[in-house]
GUKOLRO-266477 format. One record per residue (C-alpha): residue in three letters; chain; x, z, y. Coordinates in nm, 4 decimals. Example, Ala and Ser with C-alpha at 12.3 -4.5 7.8 and 13.67 -1.06 7.14 Angstrom:
BEGIN
+------+-------+----------+----------+----------+
: resn : chain :        u :        w :        v :
+------+-------+----------+----------+----------+
:  ALA :     A :   1.2300 :   0.7800 :  -0.4500 :
:  SER :     A :   1.3670 :   0.7140 :  -0.1060 :
+------+-------+----------+----------+----------+
This chain:
BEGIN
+------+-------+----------+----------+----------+
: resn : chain :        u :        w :        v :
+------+-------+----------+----------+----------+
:  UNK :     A :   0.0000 :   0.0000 :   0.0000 :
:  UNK :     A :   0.1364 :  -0.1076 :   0.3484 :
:  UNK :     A :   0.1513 :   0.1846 :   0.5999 :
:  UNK :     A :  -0.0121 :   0.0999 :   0.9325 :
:  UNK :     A :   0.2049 :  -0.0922 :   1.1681 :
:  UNK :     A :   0.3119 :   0.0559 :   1.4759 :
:  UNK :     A :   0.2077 :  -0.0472 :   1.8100 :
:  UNK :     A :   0.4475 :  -0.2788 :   1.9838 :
:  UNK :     A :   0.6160 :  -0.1054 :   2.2454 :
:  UNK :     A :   0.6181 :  -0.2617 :   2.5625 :
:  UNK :     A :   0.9225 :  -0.4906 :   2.6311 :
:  UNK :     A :   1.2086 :  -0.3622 :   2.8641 :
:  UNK :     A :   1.1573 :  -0.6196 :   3.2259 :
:  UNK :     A :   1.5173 :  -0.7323 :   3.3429 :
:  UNK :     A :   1.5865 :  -0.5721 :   3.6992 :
:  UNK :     A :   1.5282 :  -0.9172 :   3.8718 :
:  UNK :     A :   1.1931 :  -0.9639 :   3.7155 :
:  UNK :     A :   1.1490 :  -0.6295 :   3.8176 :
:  UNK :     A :   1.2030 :  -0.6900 :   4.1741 :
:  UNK :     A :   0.9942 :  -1.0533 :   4.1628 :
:  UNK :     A :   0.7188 :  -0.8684 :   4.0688 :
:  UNK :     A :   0.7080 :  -0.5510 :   4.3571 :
:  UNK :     A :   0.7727 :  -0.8771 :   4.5960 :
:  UNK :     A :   0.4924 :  -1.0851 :   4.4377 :
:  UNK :     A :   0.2322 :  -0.7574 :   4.5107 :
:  UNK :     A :   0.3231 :  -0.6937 :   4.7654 :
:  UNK :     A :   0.2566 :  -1.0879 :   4.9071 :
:  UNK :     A :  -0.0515 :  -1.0684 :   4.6940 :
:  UNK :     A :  -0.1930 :  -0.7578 :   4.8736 :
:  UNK :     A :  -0.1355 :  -0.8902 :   5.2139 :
:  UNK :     A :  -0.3021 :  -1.2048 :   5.1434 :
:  UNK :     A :  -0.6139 :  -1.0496 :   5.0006 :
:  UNK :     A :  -0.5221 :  -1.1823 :   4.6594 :
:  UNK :     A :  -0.6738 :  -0.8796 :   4.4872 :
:  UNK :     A :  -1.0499 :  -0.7918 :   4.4945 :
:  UNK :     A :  -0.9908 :  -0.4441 :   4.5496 :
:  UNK :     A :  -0.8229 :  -0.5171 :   4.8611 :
:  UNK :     A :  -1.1194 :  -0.7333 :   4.9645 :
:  UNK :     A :  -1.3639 :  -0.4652 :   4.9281 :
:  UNK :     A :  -1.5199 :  -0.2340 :   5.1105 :
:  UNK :     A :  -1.4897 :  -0.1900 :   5.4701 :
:  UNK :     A :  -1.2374 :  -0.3895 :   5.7056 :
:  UNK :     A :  -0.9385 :  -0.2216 :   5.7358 :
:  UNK :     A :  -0.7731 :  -0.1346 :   6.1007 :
:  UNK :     A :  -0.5307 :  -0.4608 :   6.2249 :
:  UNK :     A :  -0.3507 :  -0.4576 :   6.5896 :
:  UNK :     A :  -0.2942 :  -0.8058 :   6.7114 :
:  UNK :     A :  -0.0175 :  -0.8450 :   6.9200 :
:  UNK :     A :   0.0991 :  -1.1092 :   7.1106 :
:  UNK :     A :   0.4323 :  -1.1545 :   7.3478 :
:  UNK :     A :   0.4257 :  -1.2972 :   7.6231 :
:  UNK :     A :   0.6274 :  -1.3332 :   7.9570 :
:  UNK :     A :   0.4056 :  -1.4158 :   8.2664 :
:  UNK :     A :   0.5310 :  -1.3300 :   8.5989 :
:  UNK :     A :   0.2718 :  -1.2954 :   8.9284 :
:  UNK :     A :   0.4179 :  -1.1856 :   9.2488 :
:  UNK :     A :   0.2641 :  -1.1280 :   9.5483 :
:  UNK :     A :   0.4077 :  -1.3863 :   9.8006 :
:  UNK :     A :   0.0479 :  -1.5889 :   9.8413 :
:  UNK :     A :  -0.2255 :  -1.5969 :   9.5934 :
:  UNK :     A :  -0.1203 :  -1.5634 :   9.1922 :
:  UNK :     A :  -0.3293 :  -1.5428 :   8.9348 :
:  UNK :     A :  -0.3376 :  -1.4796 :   8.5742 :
:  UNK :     A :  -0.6262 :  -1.4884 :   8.3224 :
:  UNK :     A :  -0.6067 :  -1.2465 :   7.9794 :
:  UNK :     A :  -0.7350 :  -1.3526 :   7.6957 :
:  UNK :     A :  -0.6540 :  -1.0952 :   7.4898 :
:  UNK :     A :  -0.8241 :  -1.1684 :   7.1491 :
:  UNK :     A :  -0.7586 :  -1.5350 :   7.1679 :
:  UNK :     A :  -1.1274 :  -1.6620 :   7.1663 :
:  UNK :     A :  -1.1136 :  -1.9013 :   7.5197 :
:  UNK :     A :  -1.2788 :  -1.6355 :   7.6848 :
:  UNK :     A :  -1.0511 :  -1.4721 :   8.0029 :
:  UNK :     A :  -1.1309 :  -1.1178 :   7.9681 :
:  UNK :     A :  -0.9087 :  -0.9541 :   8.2676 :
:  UNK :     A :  -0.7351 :  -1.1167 :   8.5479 :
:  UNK :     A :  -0.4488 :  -1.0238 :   8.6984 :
:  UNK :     A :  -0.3874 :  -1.1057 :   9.0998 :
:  UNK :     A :  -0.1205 :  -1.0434 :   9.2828 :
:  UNK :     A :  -0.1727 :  -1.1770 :   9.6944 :
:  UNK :     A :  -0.0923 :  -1.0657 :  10.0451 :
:  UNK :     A :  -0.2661 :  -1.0234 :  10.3590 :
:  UNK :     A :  -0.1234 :  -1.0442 :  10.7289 :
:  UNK :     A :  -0.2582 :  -0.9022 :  11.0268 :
:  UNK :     A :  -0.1390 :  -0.8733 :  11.4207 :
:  UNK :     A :   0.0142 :  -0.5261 :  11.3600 :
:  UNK :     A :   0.1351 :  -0.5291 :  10.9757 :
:  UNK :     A :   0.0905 :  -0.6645 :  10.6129 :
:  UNK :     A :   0.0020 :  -0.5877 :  10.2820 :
:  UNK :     A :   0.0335 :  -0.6765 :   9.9172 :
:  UNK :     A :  -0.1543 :  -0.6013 :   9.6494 :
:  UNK :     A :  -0.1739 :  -0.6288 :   9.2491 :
:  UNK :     A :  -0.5111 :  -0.5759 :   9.0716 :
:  UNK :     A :  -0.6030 :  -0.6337 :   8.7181 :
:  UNK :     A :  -1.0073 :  -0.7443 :   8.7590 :
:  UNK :     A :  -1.2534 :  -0.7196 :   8.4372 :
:  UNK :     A :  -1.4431 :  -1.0172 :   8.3655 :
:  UNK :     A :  -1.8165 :  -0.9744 :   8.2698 :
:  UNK :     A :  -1.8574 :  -0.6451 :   8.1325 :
:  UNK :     A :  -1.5198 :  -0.5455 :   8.0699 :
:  UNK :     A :  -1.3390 :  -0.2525 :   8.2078 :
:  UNK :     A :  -1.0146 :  -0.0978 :   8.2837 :
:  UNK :     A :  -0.9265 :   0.2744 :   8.2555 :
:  UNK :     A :  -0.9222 :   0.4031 :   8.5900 :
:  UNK :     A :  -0.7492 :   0.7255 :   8.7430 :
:  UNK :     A :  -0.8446 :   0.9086 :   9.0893 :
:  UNK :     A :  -0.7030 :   0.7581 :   9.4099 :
:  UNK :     A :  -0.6789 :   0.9619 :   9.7303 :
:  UNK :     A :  -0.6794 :   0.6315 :   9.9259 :
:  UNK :     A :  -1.0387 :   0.5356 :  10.1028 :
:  UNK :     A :  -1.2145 :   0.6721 :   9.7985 :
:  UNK :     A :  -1.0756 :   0.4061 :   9.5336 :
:  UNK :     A :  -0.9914 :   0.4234 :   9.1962 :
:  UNK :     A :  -0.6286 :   0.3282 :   9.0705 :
:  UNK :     A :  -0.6017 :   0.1543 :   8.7201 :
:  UNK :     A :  -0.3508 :   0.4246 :   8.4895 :
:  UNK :     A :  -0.0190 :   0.3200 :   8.4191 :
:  UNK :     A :   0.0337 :   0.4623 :   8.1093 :
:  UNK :     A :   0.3268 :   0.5402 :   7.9394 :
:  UNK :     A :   0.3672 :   0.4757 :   7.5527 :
:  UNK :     A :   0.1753 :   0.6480 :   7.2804 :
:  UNK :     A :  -0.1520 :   0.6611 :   7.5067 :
:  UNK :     A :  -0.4601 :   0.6883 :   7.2446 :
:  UNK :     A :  -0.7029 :   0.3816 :   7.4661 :
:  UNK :     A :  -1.0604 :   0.4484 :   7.2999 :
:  UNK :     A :  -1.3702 :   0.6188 :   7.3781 :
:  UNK :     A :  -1.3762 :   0.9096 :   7.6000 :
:  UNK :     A :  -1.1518 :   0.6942 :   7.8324 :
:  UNK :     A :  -1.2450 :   0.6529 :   8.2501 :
:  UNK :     A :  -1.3249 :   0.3138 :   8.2723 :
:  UNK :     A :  -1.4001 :   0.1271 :   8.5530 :
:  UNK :     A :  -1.3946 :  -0.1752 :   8.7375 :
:  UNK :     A :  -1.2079 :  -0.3669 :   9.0455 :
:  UNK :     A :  -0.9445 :  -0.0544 :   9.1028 :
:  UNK :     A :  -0.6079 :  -0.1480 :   9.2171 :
:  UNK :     A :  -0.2616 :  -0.1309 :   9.0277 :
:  UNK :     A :  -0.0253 :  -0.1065 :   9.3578 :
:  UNK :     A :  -0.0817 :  -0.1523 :   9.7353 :
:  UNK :     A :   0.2258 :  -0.1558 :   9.9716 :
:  UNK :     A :   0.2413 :  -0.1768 :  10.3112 :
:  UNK :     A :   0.4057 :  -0.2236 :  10.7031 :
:  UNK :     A :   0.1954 :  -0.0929 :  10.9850 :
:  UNK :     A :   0.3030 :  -0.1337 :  11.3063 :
:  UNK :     A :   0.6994 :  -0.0465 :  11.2020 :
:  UNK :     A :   0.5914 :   0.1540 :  10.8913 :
:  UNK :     A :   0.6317 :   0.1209 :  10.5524 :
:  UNK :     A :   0.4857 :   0.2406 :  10.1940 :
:  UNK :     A :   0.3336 :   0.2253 :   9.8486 :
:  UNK :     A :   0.0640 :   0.3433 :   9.6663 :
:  UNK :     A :  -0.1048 :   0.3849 :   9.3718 :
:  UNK :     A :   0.0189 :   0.4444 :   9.0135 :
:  UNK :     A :   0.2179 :   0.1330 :   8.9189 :
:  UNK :     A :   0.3763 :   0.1437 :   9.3053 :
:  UNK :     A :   0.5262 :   0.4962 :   9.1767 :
:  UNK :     A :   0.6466 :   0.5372 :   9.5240 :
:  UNK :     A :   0.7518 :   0.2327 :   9.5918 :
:  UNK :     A :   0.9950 :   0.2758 :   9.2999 :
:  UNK :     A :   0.8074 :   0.0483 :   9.0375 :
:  UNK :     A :   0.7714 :   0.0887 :   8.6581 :
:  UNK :     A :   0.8878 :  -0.0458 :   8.3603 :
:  UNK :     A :   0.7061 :  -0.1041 :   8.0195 :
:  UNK :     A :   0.3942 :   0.0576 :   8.1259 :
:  UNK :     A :  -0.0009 :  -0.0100 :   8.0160 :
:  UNK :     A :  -0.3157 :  -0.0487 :   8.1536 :
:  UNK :     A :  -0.6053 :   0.0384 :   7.9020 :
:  UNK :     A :  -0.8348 :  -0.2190 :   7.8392 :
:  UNK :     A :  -1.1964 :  -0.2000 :   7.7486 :
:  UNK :     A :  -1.3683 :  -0.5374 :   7.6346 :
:  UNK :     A :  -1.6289 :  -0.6920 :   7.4282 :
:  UNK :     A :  -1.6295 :  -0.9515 :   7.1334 :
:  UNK :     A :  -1.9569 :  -1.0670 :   7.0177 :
:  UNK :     A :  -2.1216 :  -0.8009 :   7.2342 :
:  UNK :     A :  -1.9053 :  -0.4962 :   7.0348 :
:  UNK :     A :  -1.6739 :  -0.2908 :   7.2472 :
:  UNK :     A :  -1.2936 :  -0.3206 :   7.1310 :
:  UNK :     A :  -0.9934 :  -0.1400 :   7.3007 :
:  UNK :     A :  -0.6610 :  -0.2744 :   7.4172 :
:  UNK :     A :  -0.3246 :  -0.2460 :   7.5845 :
:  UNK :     A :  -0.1052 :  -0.4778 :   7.8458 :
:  UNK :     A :   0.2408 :  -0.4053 :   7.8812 :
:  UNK :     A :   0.3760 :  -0.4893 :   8.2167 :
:  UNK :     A :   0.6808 :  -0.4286 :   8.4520 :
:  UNK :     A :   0.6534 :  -0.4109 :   8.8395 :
:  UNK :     A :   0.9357 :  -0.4057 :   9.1023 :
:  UNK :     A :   0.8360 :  -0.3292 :   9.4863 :
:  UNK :     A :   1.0650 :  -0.4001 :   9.7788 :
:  UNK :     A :   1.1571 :  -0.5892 :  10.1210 :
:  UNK :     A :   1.2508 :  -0.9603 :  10.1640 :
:  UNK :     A :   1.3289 :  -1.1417 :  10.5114 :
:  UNK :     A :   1.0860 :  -0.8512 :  10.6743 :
:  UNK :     A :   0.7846 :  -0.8668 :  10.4138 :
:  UNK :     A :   0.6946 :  -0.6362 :  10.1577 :
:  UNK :     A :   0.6349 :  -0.7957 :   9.8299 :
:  UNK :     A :   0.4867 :  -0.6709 :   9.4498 :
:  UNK :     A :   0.6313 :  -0.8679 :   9.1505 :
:  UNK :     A :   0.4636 :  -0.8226 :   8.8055 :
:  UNK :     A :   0.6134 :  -0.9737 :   8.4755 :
:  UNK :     A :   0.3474 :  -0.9311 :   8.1938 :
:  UNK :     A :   0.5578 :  -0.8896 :   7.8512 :
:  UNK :     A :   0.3081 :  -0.8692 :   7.6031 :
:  UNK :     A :  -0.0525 :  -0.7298 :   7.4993 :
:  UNK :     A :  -0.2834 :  -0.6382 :   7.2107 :
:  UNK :     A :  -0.6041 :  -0.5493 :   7.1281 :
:  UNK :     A :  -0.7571 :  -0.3343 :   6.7903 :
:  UNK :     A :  -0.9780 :  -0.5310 :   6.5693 :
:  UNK :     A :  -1.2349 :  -0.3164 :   6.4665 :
:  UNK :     A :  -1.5347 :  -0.2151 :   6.6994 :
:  UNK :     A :  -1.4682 :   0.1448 :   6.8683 :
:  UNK :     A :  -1.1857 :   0.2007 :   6.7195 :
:  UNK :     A :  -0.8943 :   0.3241 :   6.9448 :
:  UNK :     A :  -0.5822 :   0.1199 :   7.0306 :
:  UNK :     A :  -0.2234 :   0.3563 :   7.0927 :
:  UNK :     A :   0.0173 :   0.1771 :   7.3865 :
:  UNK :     A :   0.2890 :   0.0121 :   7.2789 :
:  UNK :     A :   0.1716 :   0.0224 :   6.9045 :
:  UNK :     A :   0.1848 :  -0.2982 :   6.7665 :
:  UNK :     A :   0.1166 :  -0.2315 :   6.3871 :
:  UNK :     A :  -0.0675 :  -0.0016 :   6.2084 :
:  UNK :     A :   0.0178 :   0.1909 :   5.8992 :
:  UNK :     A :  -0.0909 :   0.0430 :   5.5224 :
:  UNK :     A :  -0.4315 :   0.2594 :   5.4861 :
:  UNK :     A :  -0.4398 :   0.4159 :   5.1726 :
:  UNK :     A :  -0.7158 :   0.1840 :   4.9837 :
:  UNK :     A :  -0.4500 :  -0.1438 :   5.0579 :
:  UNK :     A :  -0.1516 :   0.0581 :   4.8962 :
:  UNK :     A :  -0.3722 :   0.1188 :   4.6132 :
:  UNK :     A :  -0.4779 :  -0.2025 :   4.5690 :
:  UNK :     A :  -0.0921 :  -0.3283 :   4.5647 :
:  UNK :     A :  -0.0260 :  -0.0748 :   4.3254 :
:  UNK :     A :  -0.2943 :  -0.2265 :   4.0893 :
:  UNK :     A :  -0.1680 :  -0.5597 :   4.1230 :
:  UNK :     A :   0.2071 :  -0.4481 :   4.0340 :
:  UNK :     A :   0.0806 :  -0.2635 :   3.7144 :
:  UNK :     A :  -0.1708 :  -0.5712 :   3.6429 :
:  UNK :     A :   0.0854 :  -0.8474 :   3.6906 :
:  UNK :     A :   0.3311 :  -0.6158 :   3.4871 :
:  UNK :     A :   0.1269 :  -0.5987 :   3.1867 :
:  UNK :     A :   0.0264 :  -0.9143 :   3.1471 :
:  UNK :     A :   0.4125 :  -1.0583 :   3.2328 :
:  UNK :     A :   0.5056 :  -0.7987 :   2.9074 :
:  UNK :     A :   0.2349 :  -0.9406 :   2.6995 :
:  UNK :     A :   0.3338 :  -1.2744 :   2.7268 :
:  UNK :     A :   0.0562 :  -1.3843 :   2.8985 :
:  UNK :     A :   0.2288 :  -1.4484 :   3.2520 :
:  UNK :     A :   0.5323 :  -1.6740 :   3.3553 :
:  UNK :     A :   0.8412 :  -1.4864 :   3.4757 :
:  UNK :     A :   0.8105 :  -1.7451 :   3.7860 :
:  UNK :     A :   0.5787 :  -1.5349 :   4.1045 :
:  UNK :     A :   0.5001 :  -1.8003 :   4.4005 :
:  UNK :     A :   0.4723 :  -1.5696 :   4.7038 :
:  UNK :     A :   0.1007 :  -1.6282 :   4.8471 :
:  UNK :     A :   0.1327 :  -1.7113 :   5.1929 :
:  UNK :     A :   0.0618 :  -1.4623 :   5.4833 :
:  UNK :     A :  -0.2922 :  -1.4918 :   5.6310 :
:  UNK :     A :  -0.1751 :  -1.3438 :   5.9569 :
:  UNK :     A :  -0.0273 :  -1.6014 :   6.1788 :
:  UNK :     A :   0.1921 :  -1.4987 :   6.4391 :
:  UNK :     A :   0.0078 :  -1.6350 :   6.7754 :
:  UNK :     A :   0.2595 :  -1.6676 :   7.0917 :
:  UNK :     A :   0.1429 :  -1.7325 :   7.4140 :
:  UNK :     A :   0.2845 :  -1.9205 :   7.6724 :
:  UNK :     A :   0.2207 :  -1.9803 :   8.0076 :
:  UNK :     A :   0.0738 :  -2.3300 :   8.0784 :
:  UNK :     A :   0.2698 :  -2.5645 :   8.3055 :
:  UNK :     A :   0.2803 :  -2.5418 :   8.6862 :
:  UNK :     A :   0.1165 :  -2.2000 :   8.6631 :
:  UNK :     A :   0.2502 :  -1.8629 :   8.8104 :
:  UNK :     A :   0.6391 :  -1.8584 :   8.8454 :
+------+-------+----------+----------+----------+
């Protein structure tokens, strides 16, 4: 009588094999190869793009944010000047389109608001002081007199990599954002001037959900690294079984990188 055969233990993987297959989930996962990773709800994505737009206030510049890439402007950014017999001023504002609106801070001057320039690792989300047509900077001359105001003037010193918080709708659902911009203040041939150079921006996919400055990823939630767990163990098993070719074509990545750049002939 034969005695019952042992189960075949699982073949040994050489260390390359090894390594194709970690690289092959995690590909897999990030295309939404796997059906666990396809189900339930959407997980959390930051879209960033770069960008290097520079408005300065020596006339009339203009710049129109479309943060989520859809056609739509959802912001503008303007910076201008305005003479007068005894002085002049410039000015940079960051307008909301339509609905939109901008998180706003407490200005001492005339009653206005000031849009926040906030540093990084701001959370942007509900809660925030929003509101609309409030002024980044404002500097001045007045009859021999000079200054700045407002939050991105910082005393006529400027600032460098800091954010606005952005409020805005898609399909009628309110999303949060970020801009990242730097602005330099000073004197040239006897007028004051404000020159902005917008370096990038992003916006959080899902509805309501809070954006941090500055972030431009978020972290693998743990559903996603479950689901490239399963597909490491799944493709394992079946490689070992003989079922699967050693060979692991990478899926390609679903998430485009979109750069923007500034169309011809607009702002310097």
């Amino acid at each position: 009588m034969k005695s019952p055969s042992r189960p075949k233990a699982p073949l040994p993987l050489p260390q390359k094999t090894e390594r194709h297959l970690s690289a092959y989930a995690v590909a897999a996962s990030a295309a939404g190869v796997s059906a666990l990773a396809l189900s339930g709800t959407a997980e959390a994505k930051v879209v960033y793009t770069p960008a290097h737009v520079v408005l300065q206030a020596s006339g009339f510049h203009t710049y129109n944010l479309d943060l989520n890439h859809d056609g739509i402007a959802d912001f503008s950014f303007i910076a201008y000047n305005e003479y007068s017999m005894s002085g002049q001023n410039a000015f940079l504002r960051c307008n909301p389109r339509a609905a939109n609106d901008v998180w706003g801070v407490a200005s001492s001057l005339r009653g206005h608001g000031d849009e926040g320039a906030f540093l990084p690792g701001v959370r942007i989300g509900p809660g925030g002081h929003y509101a609309s047509h409030i002024s980044m900077a404002f500097v001045f001359t007045f009859q021999g007199h000079s200054g700045a105001r407002g939050p991105w003037a910082n005393g006529g010193k400027g600032v460098k990599d800091r954010y606005p918080g952005l409020k805005f709708a898609i399909n009628g659902k309110i999303h949060y954002g970020w801009a990242r911009l730097n602005v330099k203040l000073g004197r040239l041939d006897n007028e004051v001037y404000i020159k902005a150079t917008l370096t990038g921006y992003a916006y959080e996919t899902i509805p309501n959900k809070a954006i941090i400055t500055g972030k431009t990823r978020v972290r693998m939630s743990l559903r996603c690294s479950r689901a490239r767990s399963a597909i490491w163990h799944a493709a394992r098993q079946r490689f070992q079984a003989g079922v699967e070719s050693p060979r692991f074509p990478p899926p390609a990545s679903p998430f485009p990188r979109k750069i923007e750049t500034p169309p011809a002939g607009g702002v310097p």
